[in-house]
C-alpha positions as CSV (number, residue, x, y, z in Angstrom):
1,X,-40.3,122.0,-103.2
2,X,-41.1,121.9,-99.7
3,X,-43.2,118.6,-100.4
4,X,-39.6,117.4,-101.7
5,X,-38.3,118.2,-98.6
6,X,-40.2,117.0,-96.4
7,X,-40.5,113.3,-98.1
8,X,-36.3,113.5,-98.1
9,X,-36.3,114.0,-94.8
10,X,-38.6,111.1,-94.0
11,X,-36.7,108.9,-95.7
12,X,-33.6,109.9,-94.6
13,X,-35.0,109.2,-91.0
14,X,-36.5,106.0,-92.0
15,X,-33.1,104.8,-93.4
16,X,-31.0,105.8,-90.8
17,X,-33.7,103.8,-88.2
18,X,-33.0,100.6,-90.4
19,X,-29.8,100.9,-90.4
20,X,-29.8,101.2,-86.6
21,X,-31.8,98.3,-86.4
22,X,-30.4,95.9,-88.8
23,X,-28.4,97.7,-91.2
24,X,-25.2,97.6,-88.9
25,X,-25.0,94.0,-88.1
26,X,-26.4,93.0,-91.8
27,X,-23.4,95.1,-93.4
28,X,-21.0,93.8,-90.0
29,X,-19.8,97.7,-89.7
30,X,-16.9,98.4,-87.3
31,X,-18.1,100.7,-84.4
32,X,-15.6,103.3,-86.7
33,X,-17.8,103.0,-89.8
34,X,-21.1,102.9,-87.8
35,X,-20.1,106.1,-86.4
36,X,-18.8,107.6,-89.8
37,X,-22.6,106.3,-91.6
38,X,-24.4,108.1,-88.5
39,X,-22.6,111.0,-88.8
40,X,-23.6,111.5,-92.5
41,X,-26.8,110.6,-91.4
42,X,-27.7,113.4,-89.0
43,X,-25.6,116.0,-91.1
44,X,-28.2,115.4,-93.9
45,X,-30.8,115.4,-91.6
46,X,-29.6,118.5,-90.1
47,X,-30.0,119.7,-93.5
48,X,-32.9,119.3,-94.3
49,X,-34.2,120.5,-91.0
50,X,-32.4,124.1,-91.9
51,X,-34.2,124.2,-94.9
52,X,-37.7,123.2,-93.7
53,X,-37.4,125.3,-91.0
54,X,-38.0,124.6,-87.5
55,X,-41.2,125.8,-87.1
56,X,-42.5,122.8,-90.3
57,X,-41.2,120.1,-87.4
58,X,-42.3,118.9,-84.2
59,X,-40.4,120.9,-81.1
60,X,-39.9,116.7,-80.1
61,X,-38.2,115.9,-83.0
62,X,-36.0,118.7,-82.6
63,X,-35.1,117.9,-79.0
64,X,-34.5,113.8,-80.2
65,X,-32.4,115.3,-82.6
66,X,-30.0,117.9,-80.4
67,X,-30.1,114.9,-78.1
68,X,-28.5,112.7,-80.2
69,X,-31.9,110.1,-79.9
70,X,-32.3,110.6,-83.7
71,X,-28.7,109.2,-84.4
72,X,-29.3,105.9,-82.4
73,X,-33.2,104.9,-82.7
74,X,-33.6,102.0,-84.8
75,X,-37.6,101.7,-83.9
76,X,-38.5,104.5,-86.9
77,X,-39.7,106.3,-83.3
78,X,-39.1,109.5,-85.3
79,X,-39.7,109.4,-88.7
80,X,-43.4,108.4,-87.3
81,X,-43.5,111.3,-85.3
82,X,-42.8,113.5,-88.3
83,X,-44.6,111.7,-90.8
84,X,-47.9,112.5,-88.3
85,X,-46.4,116.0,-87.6
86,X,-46.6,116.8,-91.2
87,X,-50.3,114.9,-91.7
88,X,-51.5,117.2,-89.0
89,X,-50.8,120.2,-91.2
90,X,-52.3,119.7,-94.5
């Protein structure tokens, strides 16, 4: 299960970060809609994050994300971040 959630997370991360990068001029989104498909995003995300647990994710990551950097990256800055967070600890 955690496995589950931790590859959910990281794709959720790497989707939002396409989207960010080419996702919102590919699907020409009104700044309305771009802020309505970030929104869901990070609630997800958020999600998921309550469920892992803070303490399974980098204190970075967490920052990014009460930030609001996770919302707007569109370089995959910090699914890569996790993705090595989580390599670290098997």
């Amino acid at each position: 299960m955690l496995f589950d959630r931790k590859h959910q997370l990281c794709r959720k991360l790497d989707s939002l970060a396409m989207y960010n990068d080419k996702g919102i001029d590919w699907r020409r989104d009104s700044p309305d809609q771009t802020q309505a498909h970030r929104t869901a995003a990070i609630s997800e995300i958020r999600e998921l994050v309550h469920k892992l647990g803070p303490d399974e994710l980098p204190s970075g990551f967490l920052e990014a994300l009460e930030s609001g950097a996770v919302e707007t990256d569109g370089s995959g800055t910090f699914v890569e971040q996790v993705k090595a967070h989580f390599r670290q600890l098997r």
